[in-house]
C-alpha positions as CSV (number, residue, x, y, z in Angstrom):
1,X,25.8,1.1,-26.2
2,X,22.7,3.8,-26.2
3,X,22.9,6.9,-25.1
4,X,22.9,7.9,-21.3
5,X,25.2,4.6,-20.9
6,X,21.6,2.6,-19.0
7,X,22.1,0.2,-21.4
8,X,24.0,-3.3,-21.2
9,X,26.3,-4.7,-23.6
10,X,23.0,-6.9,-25.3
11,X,21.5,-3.4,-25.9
12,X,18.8,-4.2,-23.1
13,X,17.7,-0.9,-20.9
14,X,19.0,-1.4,-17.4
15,X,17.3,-0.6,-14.1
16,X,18.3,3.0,-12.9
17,X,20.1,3.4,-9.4
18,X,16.9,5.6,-8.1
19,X,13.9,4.0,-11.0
20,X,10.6,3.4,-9.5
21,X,9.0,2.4,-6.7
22,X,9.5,-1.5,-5.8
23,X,6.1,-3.3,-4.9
24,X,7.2,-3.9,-1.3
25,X,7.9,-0.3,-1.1
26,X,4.6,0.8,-2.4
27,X,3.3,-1.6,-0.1
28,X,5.1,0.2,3.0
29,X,4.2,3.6,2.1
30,X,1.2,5.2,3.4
31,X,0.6,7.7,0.5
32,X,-0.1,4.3,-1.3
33,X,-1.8,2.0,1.6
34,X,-3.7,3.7,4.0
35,X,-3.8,0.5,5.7
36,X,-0.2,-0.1,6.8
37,X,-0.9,0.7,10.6
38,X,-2.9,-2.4,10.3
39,X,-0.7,-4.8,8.4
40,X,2.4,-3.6,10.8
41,X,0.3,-4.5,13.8
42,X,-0.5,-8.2,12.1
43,X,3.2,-8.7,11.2
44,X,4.1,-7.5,14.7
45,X,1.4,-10.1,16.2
46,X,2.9,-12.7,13.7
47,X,6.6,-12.3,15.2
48,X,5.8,-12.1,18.9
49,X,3.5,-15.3,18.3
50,X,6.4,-17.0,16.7
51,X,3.8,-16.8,13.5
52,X,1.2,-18.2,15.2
53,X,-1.6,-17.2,12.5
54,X,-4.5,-18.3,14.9
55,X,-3.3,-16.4,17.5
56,X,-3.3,-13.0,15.3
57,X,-6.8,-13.8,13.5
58,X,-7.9,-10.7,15.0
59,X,-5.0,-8.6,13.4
60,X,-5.9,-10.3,10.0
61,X,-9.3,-9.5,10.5
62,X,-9.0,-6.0,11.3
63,X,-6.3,-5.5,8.0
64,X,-8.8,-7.1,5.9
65,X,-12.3,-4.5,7.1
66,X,-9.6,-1.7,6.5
67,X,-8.5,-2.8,2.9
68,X,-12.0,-3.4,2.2
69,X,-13.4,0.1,3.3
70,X,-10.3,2.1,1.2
71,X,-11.3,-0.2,-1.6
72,X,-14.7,0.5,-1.5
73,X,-14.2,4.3,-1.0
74,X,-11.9,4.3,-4.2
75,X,-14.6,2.5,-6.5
76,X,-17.2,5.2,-5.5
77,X,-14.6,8.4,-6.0
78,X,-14.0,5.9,-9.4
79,X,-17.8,6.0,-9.9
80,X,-18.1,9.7,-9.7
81,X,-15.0,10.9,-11.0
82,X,-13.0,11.6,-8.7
83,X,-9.2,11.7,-9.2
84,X,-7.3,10.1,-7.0
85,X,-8.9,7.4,-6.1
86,X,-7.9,6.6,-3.1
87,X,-7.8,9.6,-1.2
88,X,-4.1,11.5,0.1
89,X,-3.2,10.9,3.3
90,X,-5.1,14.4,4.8
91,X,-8.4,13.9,3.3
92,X,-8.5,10.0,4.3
93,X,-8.2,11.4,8.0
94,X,-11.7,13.6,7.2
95,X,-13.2,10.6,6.1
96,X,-12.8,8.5,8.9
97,X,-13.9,11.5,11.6
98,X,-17.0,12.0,9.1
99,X,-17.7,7.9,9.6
100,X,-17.5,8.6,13.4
């Protein structure tokens, strides 16, 4: 076995206890999706409708404008230079005041 002991007996790195962020977990955190408000209130919509997808087109709707805008905001910080891309939490709130 390596060093450290994070690797199996085939010599192949293992997964540590507390390694990265999964994907659903990225997904779920709003330092990384300024639009989960919006997928929560389609999910919600989704279970109370007994997943009803017609029923909650206005939900998917509204997700989809808000994914849209973050992603078009990051391609123009992208465009001029600005690092992140997609602004932290606090400066996404100025944005959307400054939209109106």
């Amino acid at each position: 076995m390596g060093e450290g002991g994070n690797e199996n007996k085939f010599g192949k790195k293992q997964f540590q206890e507390h390694g990265p962020k999964t994907s659903a977990k990225k997904w779920t955190d709003r330092d990384n999706n300024p639009c989960v408000a919006e997928a929560d209130a389609s999910y919600k919509c989704l279970h109370e409708t007994n997943f009803d997808r017609k029923s909650c087109q206005t939900y998917f709707v509204n997700y989809q404008n808000c994914q849209r805008f973050w992603m078009n905001i990051s391609k123009e910080r992208r465009r001029l230079g600005i690092k992140p891309s997609l602004p932290p939490p606090e400066e996404r709130d100025r944005i959307l005041q400054e939209m109106g």
